[in-house]
LUMDREN-126511 format. One line per field, with one value per residue (C-alpha): residue number from 1; x, y, z. Coordinates in steps of 0.5 Angstrom, whole numbers, plus 500, padded with zeros to 3 digits. Example, Ala and Ser with C-alpha at 12.3 -4.5 7.8 and 13.67 -1.06 7.14 Angstrom:
residues 2
i <- c(1/2)
px <- c(525/527)
py <- c(491/498)
pz <- c(516/514)
//
This chain:
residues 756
i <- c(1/2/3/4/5/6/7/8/9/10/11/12/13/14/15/16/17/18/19/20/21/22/23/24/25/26/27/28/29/30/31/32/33/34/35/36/37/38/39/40/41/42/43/44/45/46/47/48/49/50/51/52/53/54/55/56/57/58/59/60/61/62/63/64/65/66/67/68/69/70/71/72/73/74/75/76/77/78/79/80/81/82/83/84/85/86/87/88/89/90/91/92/93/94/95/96/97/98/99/100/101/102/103/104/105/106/107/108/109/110/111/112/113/114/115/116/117/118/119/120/121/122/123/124/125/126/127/128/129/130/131/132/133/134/135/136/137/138/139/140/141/142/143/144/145/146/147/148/149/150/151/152/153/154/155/156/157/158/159/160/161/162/163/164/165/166/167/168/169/170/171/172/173/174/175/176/177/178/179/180/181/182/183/184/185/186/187/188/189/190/191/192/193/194/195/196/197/198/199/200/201/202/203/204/205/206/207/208/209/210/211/212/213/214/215/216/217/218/219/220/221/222/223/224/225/226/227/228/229/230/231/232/233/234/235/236/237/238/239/240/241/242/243/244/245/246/247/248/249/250/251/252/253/254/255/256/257/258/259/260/261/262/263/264/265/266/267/268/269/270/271/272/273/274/275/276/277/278/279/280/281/282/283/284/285/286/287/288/289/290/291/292/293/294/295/296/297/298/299/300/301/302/303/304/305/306/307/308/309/310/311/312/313/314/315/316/317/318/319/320/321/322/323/324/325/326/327/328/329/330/331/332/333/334/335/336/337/338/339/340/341/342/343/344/345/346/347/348/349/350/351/352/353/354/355/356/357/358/359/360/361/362/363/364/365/366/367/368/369/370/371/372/373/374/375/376/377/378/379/380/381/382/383/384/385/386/387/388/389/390/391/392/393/394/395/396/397/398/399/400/401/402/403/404/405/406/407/408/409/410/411/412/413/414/415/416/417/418/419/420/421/422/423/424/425/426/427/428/429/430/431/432/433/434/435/436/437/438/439/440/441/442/443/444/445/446/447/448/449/450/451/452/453/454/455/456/457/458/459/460/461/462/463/464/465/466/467/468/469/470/471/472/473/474/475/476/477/478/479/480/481/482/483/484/485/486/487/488/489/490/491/492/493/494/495/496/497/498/499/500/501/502/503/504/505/506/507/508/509/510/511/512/513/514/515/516/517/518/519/520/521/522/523/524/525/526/527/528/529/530/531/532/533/534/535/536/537/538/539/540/541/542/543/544/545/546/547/548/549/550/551/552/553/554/555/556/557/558/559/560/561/562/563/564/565/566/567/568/569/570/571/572/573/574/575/576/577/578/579/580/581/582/583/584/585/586/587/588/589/590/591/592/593/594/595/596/597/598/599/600/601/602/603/604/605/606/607/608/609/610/611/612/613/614/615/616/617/618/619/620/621/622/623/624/625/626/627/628/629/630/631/632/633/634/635/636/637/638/639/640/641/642/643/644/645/646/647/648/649/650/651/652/653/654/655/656/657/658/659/660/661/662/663/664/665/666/667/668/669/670/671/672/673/674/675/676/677/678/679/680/681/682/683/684/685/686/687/688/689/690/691/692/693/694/695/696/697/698/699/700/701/702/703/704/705/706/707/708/709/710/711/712/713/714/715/716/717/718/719/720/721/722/723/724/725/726/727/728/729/730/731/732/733/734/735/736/737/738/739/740/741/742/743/744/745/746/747/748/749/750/751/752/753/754/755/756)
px <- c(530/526/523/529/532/526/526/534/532/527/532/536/531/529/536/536/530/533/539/536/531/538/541/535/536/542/540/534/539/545/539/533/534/536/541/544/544/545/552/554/551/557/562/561/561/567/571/568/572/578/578/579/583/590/592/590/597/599/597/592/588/590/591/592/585/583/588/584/578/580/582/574/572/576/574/566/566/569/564/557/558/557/561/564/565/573/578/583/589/588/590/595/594/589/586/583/581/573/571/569/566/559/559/555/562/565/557/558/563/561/554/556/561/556/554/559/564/562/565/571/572/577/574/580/580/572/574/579/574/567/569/569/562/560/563/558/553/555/555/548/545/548/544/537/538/539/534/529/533/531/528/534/537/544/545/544/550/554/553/554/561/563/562/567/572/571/578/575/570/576/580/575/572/578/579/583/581/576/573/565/566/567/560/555/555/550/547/544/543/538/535/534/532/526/523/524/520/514/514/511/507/499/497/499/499/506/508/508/512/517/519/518/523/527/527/530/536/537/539/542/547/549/550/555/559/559/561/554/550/552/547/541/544/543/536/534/537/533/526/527/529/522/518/520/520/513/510/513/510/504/504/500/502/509/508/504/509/513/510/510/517/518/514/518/524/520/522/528/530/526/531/537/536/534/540/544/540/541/550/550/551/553/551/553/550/544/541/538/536/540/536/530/531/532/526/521/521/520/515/511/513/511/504/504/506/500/495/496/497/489/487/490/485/485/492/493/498/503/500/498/503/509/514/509/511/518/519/515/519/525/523/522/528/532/528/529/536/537/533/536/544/543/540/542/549/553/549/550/557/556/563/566/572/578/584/589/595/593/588/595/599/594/594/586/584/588/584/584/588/585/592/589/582/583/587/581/575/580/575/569/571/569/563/559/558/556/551/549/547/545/539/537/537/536/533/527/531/533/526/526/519/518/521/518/519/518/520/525/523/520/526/529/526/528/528/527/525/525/530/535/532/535/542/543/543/548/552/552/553/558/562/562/565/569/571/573/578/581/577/570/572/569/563/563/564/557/553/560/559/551/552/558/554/548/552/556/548/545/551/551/543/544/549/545/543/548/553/559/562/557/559/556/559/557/562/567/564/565/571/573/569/572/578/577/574/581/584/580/581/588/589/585/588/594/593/589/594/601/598/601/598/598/604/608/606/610/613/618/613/608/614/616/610/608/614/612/606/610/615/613/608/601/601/606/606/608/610/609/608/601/599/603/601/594/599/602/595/592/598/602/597/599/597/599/599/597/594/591/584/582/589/590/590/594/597/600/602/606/609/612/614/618/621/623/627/629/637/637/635/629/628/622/618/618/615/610/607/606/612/612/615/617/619/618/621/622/626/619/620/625/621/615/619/615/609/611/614/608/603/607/604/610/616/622/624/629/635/632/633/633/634/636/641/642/645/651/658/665/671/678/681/689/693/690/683/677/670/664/659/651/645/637/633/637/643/650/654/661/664/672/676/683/688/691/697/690/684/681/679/673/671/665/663/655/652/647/646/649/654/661/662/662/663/666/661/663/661/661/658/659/654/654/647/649/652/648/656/658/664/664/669/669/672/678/678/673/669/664/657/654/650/653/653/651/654/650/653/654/659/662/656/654/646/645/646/643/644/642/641/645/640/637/644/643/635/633/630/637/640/634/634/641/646/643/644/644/651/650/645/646/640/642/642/640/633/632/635/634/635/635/631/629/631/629/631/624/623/627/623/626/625/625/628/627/631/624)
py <- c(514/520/519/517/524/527/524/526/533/533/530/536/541/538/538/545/548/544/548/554/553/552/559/562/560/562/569/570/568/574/580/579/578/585/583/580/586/590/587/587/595/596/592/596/603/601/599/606/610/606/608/615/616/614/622/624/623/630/637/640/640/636/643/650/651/647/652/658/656/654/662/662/658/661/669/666/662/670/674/669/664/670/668/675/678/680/675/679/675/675/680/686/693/696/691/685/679/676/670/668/661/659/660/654/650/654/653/645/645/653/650/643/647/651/645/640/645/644/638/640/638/644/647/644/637/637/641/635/629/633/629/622/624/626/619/615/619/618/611/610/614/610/604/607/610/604/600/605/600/594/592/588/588/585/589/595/593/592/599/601/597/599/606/605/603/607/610/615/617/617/622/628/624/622/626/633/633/640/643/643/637/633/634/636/630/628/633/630/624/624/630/624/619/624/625/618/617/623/620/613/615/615/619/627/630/625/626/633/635/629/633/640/636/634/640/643/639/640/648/647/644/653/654/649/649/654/648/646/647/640/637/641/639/632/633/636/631/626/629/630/622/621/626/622/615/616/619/613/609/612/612/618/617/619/624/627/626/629/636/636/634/641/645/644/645/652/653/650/656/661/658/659/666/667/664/669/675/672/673/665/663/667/667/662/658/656/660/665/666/659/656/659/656/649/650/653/646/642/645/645/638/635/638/637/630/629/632/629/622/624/624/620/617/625/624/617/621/622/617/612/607/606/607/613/616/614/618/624/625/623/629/634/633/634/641/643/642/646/652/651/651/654/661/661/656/662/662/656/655/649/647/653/653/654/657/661/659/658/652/649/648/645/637/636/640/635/631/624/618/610/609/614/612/604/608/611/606/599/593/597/600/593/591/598/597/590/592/597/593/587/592/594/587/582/585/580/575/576/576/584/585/591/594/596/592/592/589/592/590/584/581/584/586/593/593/600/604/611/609/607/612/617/614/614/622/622/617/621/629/626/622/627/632/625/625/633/634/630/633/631/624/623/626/620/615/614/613/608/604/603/600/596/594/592/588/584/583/581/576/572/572/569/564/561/555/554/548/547/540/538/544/550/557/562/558/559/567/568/566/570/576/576/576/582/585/583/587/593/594/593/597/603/602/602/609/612/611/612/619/625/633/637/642/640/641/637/638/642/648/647/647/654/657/655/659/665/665/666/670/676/681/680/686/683/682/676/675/668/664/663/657/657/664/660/656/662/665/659/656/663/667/672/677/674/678/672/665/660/662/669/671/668/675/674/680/679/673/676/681/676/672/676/678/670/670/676/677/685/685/691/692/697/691/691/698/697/691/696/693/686/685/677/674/665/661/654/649/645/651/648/643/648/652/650/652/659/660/659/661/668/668/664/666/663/658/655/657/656/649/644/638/633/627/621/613/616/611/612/610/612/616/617/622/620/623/621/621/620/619/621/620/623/625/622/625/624/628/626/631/630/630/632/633/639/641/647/644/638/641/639/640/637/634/633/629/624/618/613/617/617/623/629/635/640/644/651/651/646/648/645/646/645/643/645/652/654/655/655/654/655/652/656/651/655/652/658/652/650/648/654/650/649/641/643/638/639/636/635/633/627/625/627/629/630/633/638/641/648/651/658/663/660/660/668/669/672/666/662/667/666/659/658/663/668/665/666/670/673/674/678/680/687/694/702/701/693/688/681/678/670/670/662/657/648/644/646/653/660/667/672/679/684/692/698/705/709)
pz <- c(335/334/340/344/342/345/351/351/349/355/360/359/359/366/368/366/369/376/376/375/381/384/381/383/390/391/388/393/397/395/393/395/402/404/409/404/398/404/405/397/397/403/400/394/397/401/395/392/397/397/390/391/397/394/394/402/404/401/404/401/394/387/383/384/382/388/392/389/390/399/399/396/402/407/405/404/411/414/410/414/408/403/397/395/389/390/393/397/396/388/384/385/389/388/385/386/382/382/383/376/377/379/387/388/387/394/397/397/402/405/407/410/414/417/420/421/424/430/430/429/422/418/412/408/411/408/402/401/402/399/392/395/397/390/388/393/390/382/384/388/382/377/381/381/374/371/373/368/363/366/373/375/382/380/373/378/383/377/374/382/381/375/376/383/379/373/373/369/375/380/377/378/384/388/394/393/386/388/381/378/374/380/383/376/374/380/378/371/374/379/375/369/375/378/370/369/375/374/368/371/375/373/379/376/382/383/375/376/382/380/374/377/382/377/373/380/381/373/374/381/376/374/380/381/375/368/365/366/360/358/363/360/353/355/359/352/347/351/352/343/342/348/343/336/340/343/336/332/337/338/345/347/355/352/349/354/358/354/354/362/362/356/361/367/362/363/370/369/365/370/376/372/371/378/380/375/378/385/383/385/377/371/365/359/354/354/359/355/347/345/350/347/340/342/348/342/337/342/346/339/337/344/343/336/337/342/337/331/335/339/332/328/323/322/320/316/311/317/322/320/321/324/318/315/322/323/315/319/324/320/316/321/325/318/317/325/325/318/321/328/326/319/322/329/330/332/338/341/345/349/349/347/342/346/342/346/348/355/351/348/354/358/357/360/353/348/344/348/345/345/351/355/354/356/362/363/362/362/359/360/353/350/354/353/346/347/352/348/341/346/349/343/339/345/350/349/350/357/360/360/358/360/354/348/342/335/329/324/316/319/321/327/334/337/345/347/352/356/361/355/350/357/358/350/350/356/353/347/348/354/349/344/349/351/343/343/350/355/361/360/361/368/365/360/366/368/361/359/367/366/358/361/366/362/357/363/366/358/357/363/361/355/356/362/358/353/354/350/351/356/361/362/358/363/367/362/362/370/370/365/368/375/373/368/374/378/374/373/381/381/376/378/385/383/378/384/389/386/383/385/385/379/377/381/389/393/400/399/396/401/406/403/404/410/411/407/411/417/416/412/413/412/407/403/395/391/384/382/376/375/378/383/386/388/392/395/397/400/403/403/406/402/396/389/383/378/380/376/377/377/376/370/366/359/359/366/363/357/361/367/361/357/364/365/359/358/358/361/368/366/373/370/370/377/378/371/376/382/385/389/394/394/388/389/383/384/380/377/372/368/366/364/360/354/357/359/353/349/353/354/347/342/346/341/345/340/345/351/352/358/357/362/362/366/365/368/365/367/363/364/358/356/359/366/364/367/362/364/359/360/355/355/349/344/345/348/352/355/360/360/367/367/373/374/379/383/380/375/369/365/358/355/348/344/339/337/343/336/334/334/332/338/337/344/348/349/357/363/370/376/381/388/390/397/397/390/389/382/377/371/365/358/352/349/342/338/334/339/340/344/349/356/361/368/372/379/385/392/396/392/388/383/383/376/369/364/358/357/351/349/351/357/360/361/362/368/370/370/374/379/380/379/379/385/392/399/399/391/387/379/379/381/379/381/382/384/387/390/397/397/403/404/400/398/393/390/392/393/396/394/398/393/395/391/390/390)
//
């Protein structure tokens, strides 16, 4: 009987192994033959820039920022592709606003240009689709990187793949989406993929001018982007798990690696300051004393390290075996961290805390939720954990002998190695960035894609062999993953391609100041909201007192603020600021009136409601009365009809969208989106509710409804956006006056006069 389960057993391992020449047949087939992987590489990159085309139907850039930094590019390209110090648009007379980011952010598209121009490509034009190019990259680094965790073809497709559609990825990497975090990731990886390199490599003549290139690239990332500190965090958090892995190892090679990798940190730091001293880069974290506190313990250690393991029988107290190592390195880590943070914690700024009022209206500097995170990453979310447990445990089991295994209290083996030990430190100075605020999710993209990927790639390795029910699993586990896969693409195609631009750039908008741009003076000044004073240099091609960049000034701010929602005319304000010439105010306002409040340091906003209602019913009431009834934001609003020998007379009533109790409203507007005419219906019973329900229409249809709050109602951005039109403007008084000079349903240009 035995014998027969055993010739049963060797049938089946027989088969097995057949079917595994089989799948190996189709794999050399599919990568190794280079017209094969070539085609899969294509496929990828295609899809790659599918991704990422979903805004290119809009003009221009994603965000104000973006439109800044083309006034940038524009005044660079003009002055011999010499970034300049001040940017000519920005700021209001005499003054002039500088260009506080790192000026290699514009010399990403200034230096390309300088040579493509020929081609008759437009600066904006390769502006707009530079971010793409960054998504090809991430994506190709991604490819090489990986492969220091496990020298596989296929794992380095899928993270090739999952790093396309990473929709995390995609929102700082899609086309019009222009800003530092789009391209310093590219930065980081190949600087990590050289290191790994230098560190392979026997011959040192290689070793050392592959990390002297890899410590090049890894300070260009300064000259990018003043967020840039973190990819030097990242590069030391990896260089100090290198140093206490190669000593608890005993791996001299590694730690003599080490010192080579801490030694060109040194010139890393000496062309940082370099840049800085050159005007391309500016001075932040980690690029001075804090830089040292963090170089010298490493340094020390590397080389200490390396001694101490020369000489280990000198040292059998601390290096004797592995676990009296591990106990040495546990210790000194405890007591540098204490040192370091304890004496020297108010230095460092990595990420730096942001607490004005700027900071809290801004959506990209709130803490992510798990909904936002799963529109983020989707199912990579579940497959990143399990690849990384499964590299650490399994990775033995799949046939990556390249790692370094070793046993735990002698029962588990744990599968590490340089490459993982790299990826680690990306993922976790990244996810706590990730963990902090929502922009930083693309920087988490990368080390989020590679661990997913691998955790696809361990699994399907795994279950090769097993059979449940006669029938292969990883049957069962493919079909599950492509259509997981399906999904992720349709899901990130979808989001990429039904995304629209930041702070409400629309058509209209651009349309508005295409026509400032051509019909106003070439001197003439602009007053605008902050963000959107980016739009009128770029596009407007005019002087804006506040943009979203180097006009961001919180003195300005206030001031223009407490104008927007004051009910006096205080003209004077006008004369304060140097008098503008042009005022532009657009109706996107009433949706940020939040904003603007609080970021005009805590305006009350208590009376300043606005509040949209919809779900329009009609009823007819007694006497021949018509009711319509409206709801939005949990209230209920019922504007009441009555006929009338001259005209309708309407009232208007308030409550909870449950309640049956209505209390009547003090002021209904009607106005006509057409004309910009209004009329205004006042309650003659003393007992109402001071709000008032404007009745927005045109012709016979009625365009909407909003509840405005008592205080808004009498605000000058209320007189601006509502009440001031072509033939009349309330605005008004001895020493200013406004003239509505263009006008669209987003967008009104207001020309400003003066008596002196």
């Amino acid at each position: 009987m035995d014998d027969q389960k055993e010739q049963h057993q060797r049938t089946n391992e027989s088969a097995s192994q057949q079917h595994h020449s089989k799948t190996r047949s189709l794999y050399d087939l599919l990568i190794e033959n280079k017209y094969a992987f070539g085609a899969i590489v294509l496929g990828i990159l295609i899809i790659n820039i599918y991704m990422r085309l979903g805004m290119v139907q809009y003009y221009g850039l994603f965000e104000p920022d973006g439109f800044f930094y083309y006034v940038v590019l524009q005044q660079t390209i003009a002055n011999h592709y010499v970034v300049p110090q001040t940017i000519a648009l920005s700021g209001f007379p005499p003054y002039h606003n500088s260009m506080g980011e790192a000026h290699g952010l514009i010399y990403v598209t200034a230096l390309p240009y300088a040579i493509l121009q020929y081609t008759g490509i437009s600066p904006l034009d390769l502006m707009r689709l530079m971010p793409v190019l960054f998504g090809v990259l991430g994506a190709l680094g991604a490819y090489f990187l990986v492969r220091y965790m496990a020298k596989s073809k296929v794992l380095g497709l899928l993270a090739m793949f999952f790093v396309s559609v990473s929709s995390g990825n995609i929102a700082r990497t899609a086309a019009l989406v222009y800003r530092g975090d789009s391209f310093v990731s590219v930065f980081l990886i190949f600087a990590l993929i050289f290191m790994l390199r230098g560190m392979g490599k026997d011959d040192k003549r290689s070793k050392y001018i592959n990390i002297a290139i890899a410590s090049f690239i890894l300070s260009l990332g300064l000259a990018i982007w003043n967020g840039s500190p973190f990819i030097v965090a990242v590069y030391i958090f990896a260089l100090a798990l290198f140093l206490m892995y190669g000593f608890i190892i005993a791996d001299i090679k590694a730690l003599y690696n080490s010192i080579i990798v801490a030694a060109g940190l040194l010139f890393t730091l000496l062309l940082e300051r370099l840049w800085i001293y050159m005007g391309i880069a500016n001075s932040v974290s980690l690029t001075g004393l804090d830089f040292v506190i963090l170089y010298i313990p490493l340094i020390v250690g590397a080389l200490l390290g390396y001694y101490i393991i020369s000489k280990k029988d000198s040292f059998k107290i601390i290096a004797g075996t592995p676990y009296q190592r591990g106990a040495a390195v546990a210790v000194l880590a405890v007591l540098v961290l204490v040192v370091v943070f304890g004496v020297y914690g108010s230095r460092f700024n990595f990420i730096g805390s942001c607490t004005n009022a700027i900071c809290a209206t801004t959506q990209e500097l709130q803490t992510p939720d798990f909904a936002f995170l799963f529109d983020s990453f989707y199912y990579q979310l579940a497959f990143f954990p399990i690849g990384l447990i499964l590299f650490i445990f399994l990775a033995d089991k799949i046939g990556e002998g390249h790692s370094t295994a070793h046993r735990i209290a002698g029962k588990l083996k744990a599968n590490v190695n340089y490459g993982f030990l790299a990826m680690l430190a990306y993922l976790l100075v990244t996810g706590y960035l990730q963990y902090l605020a929502i922009r930083f999710n693309a920087l988490v993209s990368i080390p989020i894609a590679v661990f997913s990927a691998y955790g696809v790639y361990a699994m399907g390795k795994l279950l090769f062999r097993i059979r449940l029910f006669n029938m292969p699993v990883r049957y069962v586990y493919y079909g599950i993953l492509t259509v997981l896969l399906i999904l992720t693409i349709t899901f990130a195609a979808a989001e990429s391609y039904a995304s629209v631009q930041a702070d409400g750039i629309n058509p209209y908008f651009i349309q508005a100041m295409q026509w400032m741009s051509n019909n106003t003076a070439h001197n003439a000044t602009v007053l605008a909201l902050w963000p959107d004073g980016s739009v009128v240099e770029a596009v407007g091609q005019r002087q804006s007192y506040m943009d979203s960049v180097g006009g961001e000034n919180a003195s300005r701010i206030q001031g223009f603020a407490d104008w927007l929602f004051s009910e006096n005319l205080d003209t004077q304000y006008l004369y304060s600021i140097g008098k503008p010439d042009y005022l532009v105010v657009r109706a996107f306002w009433f949706q940020e009136l939040g904003g603007i409040g609080t970021e005009g340091n805590g305006i009350n906003l208590t009376g300043y409601g606005y509040t949209q209602m919809s779900s329009l019913t009609t009823s007819q009431g007694a006497n021949s009365t018509t009711v319509y009834t409206l709801t939005g934001s949990g209230l209920r609003t019922e504007l009441v009809e009555t006929p009338s020998a001259n005209t309708a007379i309407y009232a208007a009533y308030l409550g909870n969208a449950n309640s049956s109790i209505l209390d009547q409203i003090r002021h209904v507007m009607l106005f006509n989106t057409t004309s910009g005419r209004y009329v205004l219906f006042n309650a003659t019973e003393n007992k109402t509710l001071n709000y008032t329900l404007m009745i927005q229409y045109s012709g016979n249809q009625l365009n909407g409804a909003t509840l405005i709050g008592p205080s808004l109602l009498y605000s000058n951005v209320f007189r601006f956006l509502v009440e001031c039109t072509s033939s009349y403007c309330p605005y008004n008084d001895s020493n200013a006056s406004m003239k509505l000079v263009y006008s669209n349903p987003d967008t009104k240009i207001f020309q400003i006069s003066y008596s002196h």
